[in-house]
N, C-alpha and C positions, 0 to 999 in steps of 0.2 A: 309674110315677114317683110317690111318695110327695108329697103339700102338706103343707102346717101351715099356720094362721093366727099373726100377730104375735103376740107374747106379749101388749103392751100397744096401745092404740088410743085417739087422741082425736080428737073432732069436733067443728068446728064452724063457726057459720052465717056464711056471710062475705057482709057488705053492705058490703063496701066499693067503690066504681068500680074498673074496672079498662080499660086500656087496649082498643079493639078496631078494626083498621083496616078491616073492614068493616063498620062502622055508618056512615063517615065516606064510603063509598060511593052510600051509602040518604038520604044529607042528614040524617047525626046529630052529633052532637059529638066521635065518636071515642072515648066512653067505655060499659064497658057496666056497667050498674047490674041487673045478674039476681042472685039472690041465690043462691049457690050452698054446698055442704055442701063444706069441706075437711077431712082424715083426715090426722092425724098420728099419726106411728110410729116410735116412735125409731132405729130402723136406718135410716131413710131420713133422707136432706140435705135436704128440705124437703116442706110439705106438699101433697097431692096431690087433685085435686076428686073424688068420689065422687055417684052418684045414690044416691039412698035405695032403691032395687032393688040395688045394689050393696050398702050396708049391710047389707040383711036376708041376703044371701048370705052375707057374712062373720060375721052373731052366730051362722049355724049351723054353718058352719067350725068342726071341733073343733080345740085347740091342739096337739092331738101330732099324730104323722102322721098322713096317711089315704091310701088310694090314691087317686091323680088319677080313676081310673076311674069311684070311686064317688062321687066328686063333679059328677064331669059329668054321670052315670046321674041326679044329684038336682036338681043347679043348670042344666045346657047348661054344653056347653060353651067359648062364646062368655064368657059370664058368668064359668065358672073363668080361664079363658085372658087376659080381661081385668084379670081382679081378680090375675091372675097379674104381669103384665105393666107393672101398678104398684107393685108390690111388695107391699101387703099381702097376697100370698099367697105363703110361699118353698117351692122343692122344693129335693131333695138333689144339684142339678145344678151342675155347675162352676162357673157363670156368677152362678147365686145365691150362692157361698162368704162376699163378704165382706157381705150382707144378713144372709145364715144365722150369722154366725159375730158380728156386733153383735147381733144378736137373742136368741143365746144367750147373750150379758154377760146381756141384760135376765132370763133365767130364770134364771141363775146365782147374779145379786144380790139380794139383798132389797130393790130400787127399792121407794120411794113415785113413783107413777103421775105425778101433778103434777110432782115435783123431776126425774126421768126427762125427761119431756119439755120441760120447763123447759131443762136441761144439755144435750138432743141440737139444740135448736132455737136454744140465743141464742147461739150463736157465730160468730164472723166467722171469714173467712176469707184476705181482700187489700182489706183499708179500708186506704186509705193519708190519713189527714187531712194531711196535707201537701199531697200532691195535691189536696184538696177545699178546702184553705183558698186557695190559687192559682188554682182555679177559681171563686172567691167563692159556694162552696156552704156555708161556715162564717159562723153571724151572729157578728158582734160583739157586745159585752155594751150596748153603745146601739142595738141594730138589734132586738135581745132584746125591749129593754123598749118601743122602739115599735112593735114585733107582738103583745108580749102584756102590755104592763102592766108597771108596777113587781113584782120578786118579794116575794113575803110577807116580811113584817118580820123581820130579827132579835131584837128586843126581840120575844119572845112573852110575852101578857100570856092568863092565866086567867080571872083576875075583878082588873079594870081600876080598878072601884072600891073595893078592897083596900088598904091602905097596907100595904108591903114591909116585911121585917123584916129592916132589916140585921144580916149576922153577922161576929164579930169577926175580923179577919186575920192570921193567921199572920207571926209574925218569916221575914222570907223567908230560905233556907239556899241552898245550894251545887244539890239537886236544884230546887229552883225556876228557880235561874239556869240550866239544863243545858236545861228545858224550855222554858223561852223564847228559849233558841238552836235550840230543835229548827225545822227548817222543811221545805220543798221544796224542793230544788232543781232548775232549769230550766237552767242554766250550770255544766257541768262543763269540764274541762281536757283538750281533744282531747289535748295532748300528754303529759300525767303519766301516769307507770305507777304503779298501788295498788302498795303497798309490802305485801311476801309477809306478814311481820307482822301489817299492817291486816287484811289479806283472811283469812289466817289465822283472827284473833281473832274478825272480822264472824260466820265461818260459827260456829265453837262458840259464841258469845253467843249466837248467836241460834235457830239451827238444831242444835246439836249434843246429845245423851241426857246429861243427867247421871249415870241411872240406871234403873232398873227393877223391877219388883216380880212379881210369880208370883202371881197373883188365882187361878188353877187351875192343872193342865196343860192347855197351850195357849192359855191367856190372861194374856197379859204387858201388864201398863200400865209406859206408858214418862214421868219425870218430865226435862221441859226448863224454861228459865228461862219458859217463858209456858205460861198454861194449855190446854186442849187438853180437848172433850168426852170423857166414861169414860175419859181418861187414854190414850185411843189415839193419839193423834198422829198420825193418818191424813192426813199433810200431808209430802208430799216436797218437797227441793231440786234443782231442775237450774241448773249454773251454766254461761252462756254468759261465755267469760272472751275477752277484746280486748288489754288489757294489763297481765300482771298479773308483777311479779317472779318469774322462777324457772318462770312456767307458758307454756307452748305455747299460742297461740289455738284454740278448739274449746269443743266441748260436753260437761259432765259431770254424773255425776252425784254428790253430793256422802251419804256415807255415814253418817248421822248416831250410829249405833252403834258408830262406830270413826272419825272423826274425822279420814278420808279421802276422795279424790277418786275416782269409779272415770270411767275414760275413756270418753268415748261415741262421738265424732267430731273428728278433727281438721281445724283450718278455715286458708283462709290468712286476711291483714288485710281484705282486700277479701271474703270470703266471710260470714267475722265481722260486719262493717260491715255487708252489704247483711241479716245474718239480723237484727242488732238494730233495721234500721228496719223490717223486716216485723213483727217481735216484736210492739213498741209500734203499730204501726197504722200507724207514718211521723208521730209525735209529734218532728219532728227537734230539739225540746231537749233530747229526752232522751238521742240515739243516741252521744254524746262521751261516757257513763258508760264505765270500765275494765271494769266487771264488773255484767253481771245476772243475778238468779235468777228463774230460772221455780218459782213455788209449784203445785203440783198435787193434787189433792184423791185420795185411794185407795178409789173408791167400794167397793171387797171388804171392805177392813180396817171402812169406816165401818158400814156396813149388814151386815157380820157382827153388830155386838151391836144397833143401833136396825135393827131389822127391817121393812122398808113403815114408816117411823117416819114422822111429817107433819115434824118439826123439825131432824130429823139433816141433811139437807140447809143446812140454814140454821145450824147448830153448823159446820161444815166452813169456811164464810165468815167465822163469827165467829173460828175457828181463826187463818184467813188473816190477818183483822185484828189479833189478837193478835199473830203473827210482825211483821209491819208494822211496828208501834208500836216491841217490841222493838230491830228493827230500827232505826228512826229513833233512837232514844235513845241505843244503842249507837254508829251514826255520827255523829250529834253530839258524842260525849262522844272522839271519836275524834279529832274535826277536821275528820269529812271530812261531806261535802253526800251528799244521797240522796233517793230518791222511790218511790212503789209507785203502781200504775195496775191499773185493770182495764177501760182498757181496750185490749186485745190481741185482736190477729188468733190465737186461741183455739184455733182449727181448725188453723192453720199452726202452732203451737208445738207441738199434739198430733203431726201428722204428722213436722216435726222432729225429738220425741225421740223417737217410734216408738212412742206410747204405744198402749196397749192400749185402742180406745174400750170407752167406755162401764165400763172395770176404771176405767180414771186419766185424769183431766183436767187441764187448766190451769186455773186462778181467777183468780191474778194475777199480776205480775210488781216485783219491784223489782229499783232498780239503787244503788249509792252508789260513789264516787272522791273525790278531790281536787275540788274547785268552781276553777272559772275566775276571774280576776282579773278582766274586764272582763264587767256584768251586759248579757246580750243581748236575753233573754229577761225577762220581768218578774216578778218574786216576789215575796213576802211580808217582803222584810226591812224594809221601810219602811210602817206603817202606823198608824192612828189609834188612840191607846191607850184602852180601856173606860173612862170615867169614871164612880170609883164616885159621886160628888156628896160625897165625905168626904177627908179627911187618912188617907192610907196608914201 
């Protein structure tokens, strides 16, 4: 039977307590404070404790195959079998497929090692904050500041004994006013269906290809209304639709090069309902939106041109945020209320749309509809305007 070692590998020294109910036997506190070596991997769902004899087993593990045999003949074979057994070691055996087959994303793609394991480890999976705010495991923003202090100031000052240079103010226009409608919304209208129009328009503003350009053969940069690192656009849409004119409730995926839906799964109201509270984490101001997209980052497309890049990772977010804003401006100027969140049950959204780990992830999600007439949830429409100390 053939091993390999993981493509990639991170360690490190974990001093944190950890629960242990036989200290609590010995007349100890119940907590064990040993300092132990954890191995992360990004085919694996969490990180796993290693001896430093284990270690040295795995830096002479080569990464292509080898035969099992000739590992044992070097290491024992207790040592392979264990290091087996936790995953940092995969063979070509049934039961390893879907280790072997994430681990192969990691050689396929040009990961930088950090953003790699950064993307396999921070995702959730079934946080439901709803639940945790019912079980008063969510602080309040007065409970906040009496555990940790006032947060750092708004007014950031550099050099404090500087006198400020005010600068002159623009006659305000029509986009000003647009911006200062733009907000969050936390109260949408359980009952309104987006009008086929709105949802129409939402997706090409905001998600749809204007155009294209041919930089080679085989490298197509793509130009949308917001910017996007080397012009890839390495940012898809999935639209979870609830109630939308004219559309069936289900999952799609939304075709940005042609300006179509392609169908993914159909859902009833109640299936719909229960995926968007998973979605969002169980955020339930948000779950009464008609329509949400799931944004998903293409780590092939991205790390095809930034190659182990340290930054490409963190362009793909700035992407996200880009769509976002888009977004926001667009549903404002619409009528209608909207929001993006990251934070999402991650791991559930990927298994949802079936995506391909470690090729496509989720980053974030937004939703926009009609807003609710009566405010349930609290927002930002009322609040204390900047005073510049001058005549506007």
């Amino acid at each position: 039977m053939p091993l390999r070692r993981c493509q990639h590998l991170f360690v490190e020294l974990d001093q944190a307590p950890r629960f242990a109910f036989d200290t609590l036997l010995t007349g100890g506190d119940g907590m064990d404070r040993t300092p132990r070596w954890l191995a992360y991997a990004a085919h694996l769902d969490e990180p796993v404790p290693v001896t430093l004899d284990q270690l040295a087993v795995l830096q002479a593990v080569p990464l292509d195959w080898t035969d099992a045999a000739a590992l044992h003949a070097s290491h024992g074979e207790a040592a392979v079998q264990a290091l087996l057994a936790l995953g940092l070691l995969i063979s070509d055996a049934d039961e390893h497929a879907g280790w072997r087959d994430r681990d192969q994303a990691t050689r396929d793609i040009a990961w930088w090692t950090p953003a790699l394991m950064a993307q396999a480890h921070g995702g959730w999976r079934d946080l439901d904050i709803q639940a945790r705010g019912e079980q008063g495991l969510m602080l309040s923003s007065q409970q906040m500041v009496d555990a940790f202090g006032a947060a750092p100031e708004p007014d950031y000052r550099r050099a404090p004994e500087a006198t400020p240079v005010a600068l002159p103010l623009a006659e305000p226009n029509h986009f000003d006013a647009l911006l200062q409608r733009r907000r969050t919304c936390r109260n949408f209208d359980a009952g309104a269906t987006l009008a086929q129009d709105d949802f129409s328009a939402m997706l090409r503003r905001v998600w749809g290809a204007l155009g294209t350009r041919t930089l080679a053969p085989g490298a197509v940069a793509v130009k949308k209304t917001s910017p996007a690192g080397g012009g890839l656009h390495a940012v898809e849409a999935y639209v979870l639709v609830r109630r939308v004119e004219g559309l069936a409730p289900g999952l799609y995926h939304y075709l940005s090069m042609r300006h179509a839906l392609e169908p993914l799964a159909a859902l009833s109201p109640d299936e719909a309902a229960a995926l968007a509270h998973r979605f969002v984490a169980g955020q339930d101001w948000f779950e009464d939106v008609p329509v949400m997209v799931v944004m998903t980052a293409r780590f092939d497309r991205l790390f095809w041109k930034y190659r182990r890049h340290a930054k490409a990772w963190r362009v793909v977010h700035l992407d996200v945020g880009h769509l976002s804003q888009t977004m926001y401006l667009s549903a404002t100027e619409r009528g209608l209320g909207c929001f993006v969140t990251a934070a999402i049950n991650d791991r559930a959204v990927d298994e949802a749309l079936r995506l391909r780990p470690l090729r496509e992830a989720a980053i974030a999600l937004v939703g926009f509809g009609p807003r609710a007439a009566e405010m349930r949830t609290m927002e930002l429409d009322q609040f204390d305007p900047v005073d510049l100390g001058r005549e506007a």
